[in-house]
MARBA-3410 file (N, C-alpha, C, O; in Angstrom, 1 decimal):
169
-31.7,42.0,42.0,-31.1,40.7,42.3,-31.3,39.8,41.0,-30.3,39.1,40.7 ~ -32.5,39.6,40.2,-32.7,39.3,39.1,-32.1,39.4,38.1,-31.8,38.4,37.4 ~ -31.8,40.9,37.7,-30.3,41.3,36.9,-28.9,40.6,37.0,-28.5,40.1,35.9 ~ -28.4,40.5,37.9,-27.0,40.1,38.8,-27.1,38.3,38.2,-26.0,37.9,37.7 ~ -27.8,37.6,38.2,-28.3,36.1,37.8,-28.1,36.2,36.9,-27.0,35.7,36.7
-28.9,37.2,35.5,-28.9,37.3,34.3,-27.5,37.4,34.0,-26.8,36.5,33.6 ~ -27.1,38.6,34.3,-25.8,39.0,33.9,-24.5,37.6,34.4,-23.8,37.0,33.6 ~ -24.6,37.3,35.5,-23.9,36.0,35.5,-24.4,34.6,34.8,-23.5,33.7,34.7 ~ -25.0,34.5,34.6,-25.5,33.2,33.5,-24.7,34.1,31.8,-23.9,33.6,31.0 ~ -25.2,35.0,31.7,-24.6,35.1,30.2,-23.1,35.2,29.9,-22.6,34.9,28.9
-22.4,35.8,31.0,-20.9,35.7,31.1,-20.9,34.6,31.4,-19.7,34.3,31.2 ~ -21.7,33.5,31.9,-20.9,31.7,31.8,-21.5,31.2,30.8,-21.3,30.0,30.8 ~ -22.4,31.6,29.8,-22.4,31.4,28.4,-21.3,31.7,27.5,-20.8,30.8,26.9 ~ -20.9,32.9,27.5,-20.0,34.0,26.3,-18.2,33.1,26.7,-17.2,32.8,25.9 ~ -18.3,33.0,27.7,-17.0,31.9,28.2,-17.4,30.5,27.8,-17.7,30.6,26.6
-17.5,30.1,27.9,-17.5,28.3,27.8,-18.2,28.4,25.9,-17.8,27.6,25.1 ~ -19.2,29.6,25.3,-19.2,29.6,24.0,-17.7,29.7,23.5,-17.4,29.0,22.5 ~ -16.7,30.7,24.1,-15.4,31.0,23.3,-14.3,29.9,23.4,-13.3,29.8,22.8 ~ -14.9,29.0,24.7,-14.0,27.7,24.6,-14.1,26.9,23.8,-13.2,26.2,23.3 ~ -15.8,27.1,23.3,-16.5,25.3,22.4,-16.1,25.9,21.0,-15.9,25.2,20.1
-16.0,27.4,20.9,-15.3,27.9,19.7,-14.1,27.3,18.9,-14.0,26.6,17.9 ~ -13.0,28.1,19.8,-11.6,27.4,19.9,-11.7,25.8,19.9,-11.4,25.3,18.8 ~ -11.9,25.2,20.7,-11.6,23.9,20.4,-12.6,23.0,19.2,-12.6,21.8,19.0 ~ -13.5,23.8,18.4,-14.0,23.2,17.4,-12.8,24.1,16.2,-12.9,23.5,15.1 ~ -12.1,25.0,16.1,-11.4,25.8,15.5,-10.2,24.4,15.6,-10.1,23.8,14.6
-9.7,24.2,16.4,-8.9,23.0,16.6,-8.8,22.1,15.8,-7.9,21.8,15.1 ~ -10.2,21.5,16.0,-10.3,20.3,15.4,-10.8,20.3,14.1,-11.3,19.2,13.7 ~ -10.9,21.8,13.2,-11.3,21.4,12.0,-10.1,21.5,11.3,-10.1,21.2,10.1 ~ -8.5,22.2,12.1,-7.2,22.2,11.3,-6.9,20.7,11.4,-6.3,20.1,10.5 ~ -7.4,20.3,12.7,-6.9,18.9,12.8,-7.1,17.7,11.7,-6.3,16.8,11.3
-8.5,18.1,11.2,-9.3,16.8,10.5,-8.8,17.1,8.6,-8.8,16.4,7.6 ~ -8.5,19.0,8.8,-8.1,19.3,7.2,-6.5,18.9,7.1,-6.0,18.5,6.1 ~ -5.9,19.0,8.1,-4.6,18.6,7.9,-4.4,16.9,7.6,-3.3,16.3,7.8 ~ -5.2,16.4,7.4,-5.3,14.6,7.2,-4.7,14.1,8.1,-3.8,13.3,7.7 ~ -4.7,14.2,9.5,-4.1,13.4,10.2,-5.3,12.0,10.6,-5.0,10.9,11.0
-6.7,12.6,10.4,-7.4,11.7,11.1,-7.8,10.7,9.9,-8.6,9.8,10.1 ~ -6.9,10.9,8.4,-7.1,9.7,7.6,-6.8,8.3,7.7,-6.2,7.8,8.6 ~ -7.3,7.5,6.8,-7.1,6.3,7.4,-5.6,5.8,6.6,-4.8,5.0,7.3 ~ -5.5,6.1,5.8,-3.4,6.4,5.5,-2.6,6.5,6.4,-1.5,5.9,6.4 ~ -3.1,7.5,7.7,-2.2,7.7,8.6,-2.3,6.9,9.5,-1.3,6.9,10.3
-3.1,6.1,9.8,-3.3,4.6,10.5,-2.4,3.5,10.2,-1.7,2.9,11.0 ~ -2.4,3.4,8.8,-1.6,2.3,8.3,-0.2,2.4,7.4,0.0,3.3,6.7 ~ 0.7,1.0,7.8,2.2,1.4,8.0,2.6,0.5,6.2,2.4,-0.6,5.9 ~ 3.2,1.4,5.6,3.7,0.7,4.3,4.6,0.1,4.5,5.6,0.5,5.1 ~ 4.3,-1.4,4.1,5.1,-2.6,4.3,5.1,-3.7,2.8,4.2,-3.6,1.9
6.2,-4.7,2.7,5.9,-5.4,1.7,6.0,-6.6,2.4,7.0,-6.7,3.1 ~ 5.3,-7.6,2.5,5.9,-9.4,3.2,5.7,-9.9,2.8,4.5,-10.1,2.4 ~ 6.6,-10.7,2.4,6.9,-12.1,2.0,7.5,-13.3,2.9,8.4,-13.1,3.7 ~ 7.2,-14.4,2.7,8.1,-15.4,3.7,9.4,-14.8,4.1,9.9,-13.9,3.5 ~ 9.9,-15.5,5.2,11.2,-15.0,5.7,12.1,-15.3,4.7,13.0,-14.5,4.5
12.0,-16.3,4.0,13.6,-16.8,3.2,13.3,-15.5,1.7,14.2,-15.1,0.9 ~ 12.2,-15.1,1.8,12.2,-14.2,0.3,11.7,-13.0,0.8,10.5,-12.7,0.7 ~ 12.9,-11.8,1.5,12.7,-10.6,1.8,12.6,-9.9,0.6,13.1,-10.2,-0.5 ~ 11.5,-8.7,1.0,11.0,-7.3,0.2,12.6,-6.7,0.2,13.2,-7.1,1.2 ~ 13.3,-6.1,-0.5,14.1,-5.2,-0.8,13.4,-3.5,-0.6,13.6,-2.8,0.4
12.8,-3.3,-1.7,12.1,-2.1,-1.8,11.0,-2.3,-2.9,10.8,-3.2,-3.7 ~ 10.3,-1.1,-2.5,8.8,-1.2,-3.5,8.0,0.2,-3.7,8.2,1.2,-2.9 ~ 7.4,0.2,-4.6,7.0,1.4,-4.9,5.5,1.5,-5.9,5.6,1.0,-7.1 ~ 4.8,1.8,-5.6,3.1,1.9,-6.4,3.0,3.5,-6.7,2.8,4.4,-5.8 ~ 3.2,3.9,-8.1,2.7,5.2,-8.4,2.2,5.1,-9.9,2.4,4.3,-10.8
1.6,6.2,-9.8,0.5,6.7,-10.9,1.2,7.5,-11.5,1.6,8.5,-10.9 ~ 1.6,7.1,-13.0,2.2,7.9,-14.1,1.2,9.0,-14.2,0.1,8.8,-13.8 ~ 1.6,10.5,-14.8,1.2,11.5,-14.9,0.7,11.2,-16.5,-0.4,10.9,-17.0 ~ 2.1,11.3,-17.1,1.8,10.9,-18.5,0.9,9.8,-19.3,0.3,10.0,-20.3 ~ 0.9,8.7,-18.7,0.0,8.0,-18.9,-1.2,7.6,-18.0,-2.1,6.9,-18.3
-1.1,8.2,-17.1,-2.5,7.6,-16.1,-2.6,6.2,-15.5,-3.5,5.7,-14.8 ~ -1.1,5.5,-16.1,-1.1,4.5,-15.3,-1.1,3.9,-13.9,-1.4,4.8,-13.0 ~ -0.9,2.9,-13.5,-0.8,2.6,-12.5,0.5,1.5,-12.3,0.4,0.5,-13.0 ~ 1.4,1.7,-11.5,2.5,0.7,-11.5,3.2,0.6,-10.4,3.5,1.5,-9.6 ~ 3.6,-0.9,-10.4,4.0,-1.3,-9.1,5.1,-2.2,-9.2,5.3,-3.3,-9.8
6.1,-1.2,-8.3,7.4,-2.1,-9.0,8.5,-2.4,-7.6,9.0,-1.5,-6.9 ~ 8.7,-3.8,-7.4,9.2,-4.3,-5.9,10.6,-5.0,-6.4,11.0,-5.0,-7.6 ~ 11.5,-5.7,-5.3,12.9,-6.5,-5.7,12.5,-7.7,-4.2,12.1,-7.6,-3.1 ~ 12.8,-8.7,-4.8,12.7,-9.6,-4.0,14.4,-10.4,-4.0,15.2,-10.6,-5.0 ~ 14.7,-10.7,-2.5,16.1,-11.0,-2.7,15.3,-13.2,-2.3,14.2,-13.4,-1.9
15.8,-13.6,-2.4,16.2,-15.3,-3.0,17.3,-15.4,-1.3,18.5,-15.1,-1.2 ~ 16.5,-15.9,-0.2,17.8,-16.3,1.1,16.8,-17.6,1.0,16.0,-17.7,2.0 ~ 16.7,-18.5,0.1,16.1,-19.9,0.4,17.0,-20.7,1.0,16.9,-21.5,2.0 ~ 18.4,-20.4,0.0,19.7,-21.0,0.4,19.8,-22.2,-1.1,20.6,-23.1,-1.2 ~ 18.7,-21.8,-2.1,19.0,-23.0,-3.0,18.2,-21.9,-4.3,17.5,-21.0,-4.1
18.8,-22.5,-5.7,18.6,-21.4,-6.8,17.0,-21.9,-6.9,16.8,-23.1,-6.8 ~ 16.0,-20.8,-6.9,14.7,-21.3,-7.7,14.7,-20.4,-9.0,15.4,-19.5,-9.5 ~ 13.1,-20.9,-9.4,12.9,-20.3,-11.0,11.3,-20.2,-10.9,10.5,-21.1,-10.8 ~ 11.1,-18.4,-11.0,10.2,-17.9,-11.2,9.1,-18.7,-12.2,9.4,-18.8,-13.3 ~ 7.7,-19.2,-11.8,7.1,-19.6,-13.1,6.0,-18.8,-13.4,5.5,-18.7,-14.5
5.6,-18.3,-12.3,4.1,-17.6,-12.4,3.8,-16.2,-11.6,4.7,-16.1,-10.7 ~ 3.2,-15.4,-11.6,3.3,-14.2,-10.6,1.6,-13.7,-11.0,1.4,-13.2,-12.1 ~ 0.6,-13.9,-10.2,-0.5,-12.6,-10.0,-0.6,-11.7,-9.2,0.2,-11.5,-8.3 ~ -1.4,-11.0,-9.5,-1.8,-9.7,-8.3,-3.3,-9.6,-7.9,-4.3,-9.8,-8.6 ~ -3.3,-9.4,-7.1,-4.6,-8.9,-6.8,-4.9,-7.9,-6.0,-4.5,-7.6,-4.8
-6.1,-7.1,-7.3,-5.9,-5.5,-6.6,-7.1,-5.2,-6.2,-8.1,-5.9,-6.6 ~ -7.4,-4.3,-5.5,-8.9,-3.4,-5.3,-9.0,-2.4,-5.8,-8.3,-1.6,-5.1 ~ -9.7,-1.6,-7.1,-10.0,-0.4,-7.3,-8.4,-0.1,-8.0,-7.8,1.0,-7.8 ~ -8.0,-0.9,-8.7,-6.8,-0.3,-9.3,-7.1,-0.5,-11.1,-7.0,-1.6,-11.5 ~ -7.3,0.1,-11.7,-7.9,-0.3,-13.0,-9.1,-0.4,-13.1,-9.5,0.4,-13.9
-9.8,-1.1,-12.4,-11.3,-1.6,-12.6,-11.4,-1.0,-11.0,-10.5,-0.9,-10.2 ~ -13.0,-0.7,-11.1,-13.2,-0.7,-10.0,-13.8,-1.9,-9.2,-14.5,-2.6,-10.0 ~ -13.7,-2.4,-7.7,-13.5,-3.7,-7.3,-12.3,-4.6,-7.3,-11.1,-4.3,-7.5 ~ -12.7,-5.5,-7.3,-11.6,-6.3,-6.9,-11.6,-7.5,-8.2,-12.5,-8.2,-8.5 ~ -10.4,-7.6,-8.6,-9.8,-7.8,-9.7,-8.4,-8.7,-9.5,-7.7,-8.4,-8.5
-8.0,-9.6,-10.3,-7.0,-10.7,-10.7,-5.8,-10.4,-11.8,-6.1,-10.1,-13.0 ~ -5.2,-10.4,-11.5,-4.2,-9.5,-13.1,-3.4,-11.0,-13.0,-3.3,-11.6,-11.9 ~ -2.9,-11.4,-14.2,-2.0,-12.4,-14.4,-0.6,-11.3,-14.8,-0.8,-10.3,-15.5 ~ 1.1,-11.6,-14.3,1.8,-10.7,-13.9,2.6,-11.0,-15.2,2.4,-12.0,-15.9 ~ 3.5,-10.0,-15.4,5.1,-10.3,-16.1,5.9,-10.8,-15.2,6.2,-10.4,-14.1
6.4,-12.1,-15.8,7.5,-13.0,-14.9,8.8,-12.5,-15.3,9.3,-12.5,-16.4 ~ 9.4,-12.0,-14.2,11.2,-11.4,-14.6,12.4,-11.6,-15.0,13.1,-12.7,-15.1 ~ 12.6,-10.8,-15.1,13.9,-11.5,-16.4,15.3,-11.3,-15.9,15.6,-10.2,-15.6 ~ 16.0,-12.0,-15.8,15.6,-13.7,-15.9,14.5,-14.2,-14.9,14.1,-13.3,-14.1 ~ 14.1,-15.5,-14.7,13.1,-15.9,-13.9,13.6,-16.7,-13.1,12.9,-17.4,-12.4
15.2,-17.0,-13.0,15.7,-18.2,-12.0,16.9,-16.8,-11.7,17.5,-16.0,-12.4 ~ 16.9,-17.1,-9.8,17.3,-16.4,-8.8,18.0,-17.2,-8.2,17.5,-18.3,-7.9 ~ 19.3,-16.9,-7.9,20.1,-17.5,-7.0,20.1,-17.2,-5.6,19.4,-16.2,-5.2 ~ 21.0,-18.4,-4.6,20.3,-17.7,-3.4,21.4,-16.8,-3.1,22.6,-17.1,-3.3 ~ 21.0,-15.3,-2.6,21.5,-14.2,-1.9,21.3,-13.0,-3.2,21.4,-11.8,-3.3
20.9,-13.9,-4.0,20.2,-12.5,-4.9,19.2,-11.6,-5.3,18.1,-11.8,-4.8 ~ 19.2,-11.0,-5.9,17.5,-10.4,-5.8,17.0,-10.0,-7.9,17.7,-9.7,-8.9 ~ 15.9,-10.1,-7.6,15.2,-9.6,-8.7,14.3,-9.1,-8.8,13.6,-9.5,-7.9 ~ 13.7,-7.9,-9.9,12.9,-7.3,-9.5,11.8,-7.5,-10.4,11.9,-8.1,-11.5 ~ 10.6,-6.9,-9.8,9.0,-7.2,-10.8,8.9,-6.1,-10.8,9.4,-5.4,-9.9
7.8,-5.7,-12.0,7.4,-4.2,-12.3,6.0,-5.0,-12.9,6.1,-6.0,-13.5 ~ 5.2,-4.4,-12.6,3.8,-4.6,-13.4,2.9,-3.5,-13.3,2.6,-3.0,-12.3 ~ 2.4,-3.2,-14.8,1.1,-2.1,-14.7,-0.2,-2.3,-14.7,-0.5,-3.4,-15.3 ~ -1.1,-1.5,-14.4,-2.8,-2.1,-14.0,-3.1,-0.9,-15.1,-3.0,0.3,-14.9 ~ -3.5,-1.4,-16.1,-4.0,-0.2,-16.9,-5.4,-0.8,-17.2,-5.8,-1.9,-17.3
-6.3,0.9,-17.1,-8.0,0.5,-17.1,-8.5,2.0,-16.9,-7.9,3.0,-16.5 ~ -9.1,2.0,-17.0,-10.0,3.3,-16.7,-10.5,4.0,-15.3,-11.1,5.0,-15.1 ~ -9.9,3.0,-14.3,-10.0,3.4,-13.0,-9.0,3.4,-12.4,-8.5,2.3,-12.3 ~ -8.2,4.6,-11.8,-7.1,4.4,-11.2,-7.3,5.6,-9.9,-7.8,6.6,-9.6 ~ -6.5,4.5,-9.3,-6.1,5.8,-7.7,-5.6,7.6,-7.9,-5.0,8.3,-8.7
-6.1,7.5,-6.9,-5.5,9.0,-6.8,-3.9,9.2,-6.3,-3.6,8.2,-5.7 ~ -2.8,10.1,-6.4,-1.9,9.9,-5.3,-2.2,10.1,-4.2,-3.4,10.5,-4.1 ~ -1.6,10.0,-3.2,-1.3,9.8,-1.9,-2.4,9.1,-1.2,-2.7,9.5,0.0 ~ -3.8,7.6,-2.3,-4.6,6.9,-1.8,-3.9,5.8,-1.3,-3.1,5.2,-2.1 ~ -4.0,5.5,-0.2,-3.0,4.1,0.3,-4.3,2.7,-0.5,-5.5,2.7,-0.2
-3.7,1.8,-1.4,-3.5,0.2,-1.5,-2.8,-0.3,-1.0,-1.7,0.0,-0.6 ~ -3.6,-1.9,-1.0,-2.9,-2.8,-0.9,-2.9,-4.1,-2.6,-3.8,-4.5,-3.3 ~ -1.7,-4.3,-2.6,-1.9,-5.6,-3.8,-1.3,-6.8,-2.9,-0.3,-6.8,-2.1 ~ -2.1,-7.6,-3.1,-2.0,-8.8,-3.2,-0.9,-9.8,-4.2,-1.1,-9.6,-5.4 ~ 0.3,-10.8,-3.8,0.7,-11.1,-5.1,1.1,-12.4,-4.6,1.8,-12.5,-3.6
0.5,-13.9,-5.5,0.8,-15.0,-5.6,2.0,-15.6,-7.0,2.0,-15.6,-8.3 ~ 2.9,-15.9,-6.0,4.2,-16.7,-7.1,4.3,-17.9,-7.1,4.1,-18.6,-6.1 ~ 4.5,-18.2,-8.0,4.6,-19.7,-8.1,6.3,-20.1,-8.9,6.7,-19.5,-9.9 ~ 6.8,-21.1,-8.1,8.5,-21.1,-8.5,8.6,-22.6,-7.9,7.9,-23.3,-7.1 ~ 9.7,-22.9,-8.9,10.4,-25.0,-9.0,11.8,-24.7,-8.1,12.7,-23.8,-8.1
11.7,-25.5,-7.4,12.9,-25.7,-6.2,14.3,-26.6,-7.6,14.3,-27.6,-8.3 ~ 15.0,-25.5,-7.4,15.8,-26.1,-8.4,17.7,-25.9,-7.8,18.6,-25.3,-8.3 ~ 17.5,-27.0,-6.4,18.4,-27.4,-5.5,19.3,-28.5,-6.3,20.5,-28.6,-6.2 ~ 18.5,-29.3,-7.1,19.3,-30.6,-7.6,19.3,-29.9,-9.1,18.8,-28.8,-9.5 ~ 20.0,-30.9,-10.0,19.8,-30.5,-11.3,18.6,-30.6,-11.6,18.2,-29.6,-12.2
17.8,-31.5,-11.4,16.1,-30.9,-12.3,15.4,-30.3,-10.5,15.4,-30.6,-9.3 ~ 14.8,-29.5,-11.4,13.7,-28.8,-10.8,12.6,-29.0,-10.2,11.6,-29.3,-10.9 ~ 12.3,-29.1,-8.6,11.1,-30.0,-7.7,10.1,-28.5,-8.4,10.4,-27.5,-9.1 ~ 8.7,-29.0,-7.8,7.9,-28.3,-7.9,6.9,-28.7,-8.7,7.0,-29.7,-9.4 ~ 5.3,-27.4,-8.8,6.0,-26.1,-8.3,5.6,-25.7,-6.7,4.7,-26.2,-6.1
6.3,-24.7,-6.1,6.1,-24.1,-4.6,5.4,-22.9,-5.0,5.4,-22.4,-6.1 ~ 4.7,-22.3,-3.8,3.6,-20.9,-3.9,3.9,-20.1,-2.6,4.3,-20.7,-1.6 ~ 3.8,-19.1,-2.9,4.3,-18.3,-1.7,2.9,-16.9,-2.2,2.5,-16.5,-3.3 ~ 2.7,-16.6,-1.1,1.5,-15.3,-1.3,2.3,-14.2,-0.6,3.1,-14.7,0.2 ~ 2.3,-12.6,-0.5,2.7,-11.7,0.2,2.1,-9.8,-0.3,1.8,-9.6,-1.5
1.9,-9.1,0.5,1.2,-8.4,0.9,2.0,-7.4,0.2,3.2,-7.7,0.1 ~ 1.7,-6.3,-0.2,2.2,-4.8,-0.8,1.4,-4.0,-0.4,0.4,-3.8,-1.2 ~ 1.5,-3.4,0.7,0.9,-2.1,1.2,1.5,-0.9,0.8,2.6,-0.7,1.3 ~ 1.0,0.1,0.1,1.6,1.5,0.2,0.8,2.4,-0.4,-0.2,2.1,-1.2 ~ 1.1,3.9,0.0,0.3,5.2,-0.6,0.6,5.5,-2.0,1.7,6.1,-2.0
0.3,5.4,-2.9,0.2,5.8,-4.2,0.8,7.3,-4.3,0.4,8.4,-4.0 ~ 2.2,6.8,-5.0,3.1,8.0,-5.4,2.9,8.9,-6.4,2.3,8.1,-7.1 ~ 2.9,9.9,-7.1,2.5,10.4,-7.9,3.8,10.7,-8.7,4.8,11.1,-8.1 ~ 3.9,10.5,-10.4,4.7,10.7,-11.0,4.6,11.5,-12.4,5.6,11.6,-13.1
END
């Protein structure tokens, strides 16, 4: 009678071991396939006020140089011409490690009509740079003269978000 116990307790061991097997087998394709990264959580987006939509954007890491660059098009629906005066960024871990201030290249030309777009490109060069496929975010503060009348009001600031995974090039 003693036997018959034994033998039934170890067959409901050897079963429920080949379940906790498999479903640990599961979940280590799960965790190597990066779904449970934190990239896959978050959605690449660029925003800006409503009157000054993102077009497109893009953050990748030159091969050849090791740089880092980030290059977006902003279209101008204010409904009146302005003029670019100022552009920073602010990155984490892009160049330097931490958090860091870059003063930007203003685009050429720097006065935008309304319904058009122009674009910025700027590079973070430094000794620390992302990996591909590491999701950032940059930060970018503009500064632009309302230039509705012949002279130019201002200046106006607008701040907006660049989220994306670091492309590799």
């Amino acid at each position: 009678m003693g036997s018959q116990k034994g033998q039934a307790m170890m067959e409901y061991l050897v079963s429920y071991g080949w379940a906790l097997l498999a479903l640990l087998l599961v979940l280590a394709v799960l965790v190597s396939s990066g779904i449970f990264s934190p990239s896959s959580f978050t959605s690449q987006e660029c925003v800006f006020q409503p009157g000054l939509p993102c077009n497109s954007f893009i953050l990748y890491k030159d091969s050849s140089s090791g740089q880092t660059y980030l290059k977006f098009s902003l279209s101008n629906g204010l409904g009146f011409p302005i003029n670019i005066t100022e552009v920073n960024y602010t990155v984490i871990d892009i160049g330097v490690q931490g958090r860091r201030e870059v003063v930007g290249n203003i685009p050429v030309p720097s006065a935008i009509q309304p319904g058009a777009s122009t674009n910025f490109s700027q590079n973070f060069s430094g000794p620390f740079q992302p990996q591909p496929k590491s999701f950032r975010t940059v930060f970018v503060h503009l500064s632009y003269l309302n230039c509705k009348n012949a002279a130019c009001s201002g200046p106006y600031e607008v701040s907006g978000k660049i989220s994306s995974l670091v492309e590799g090039g």
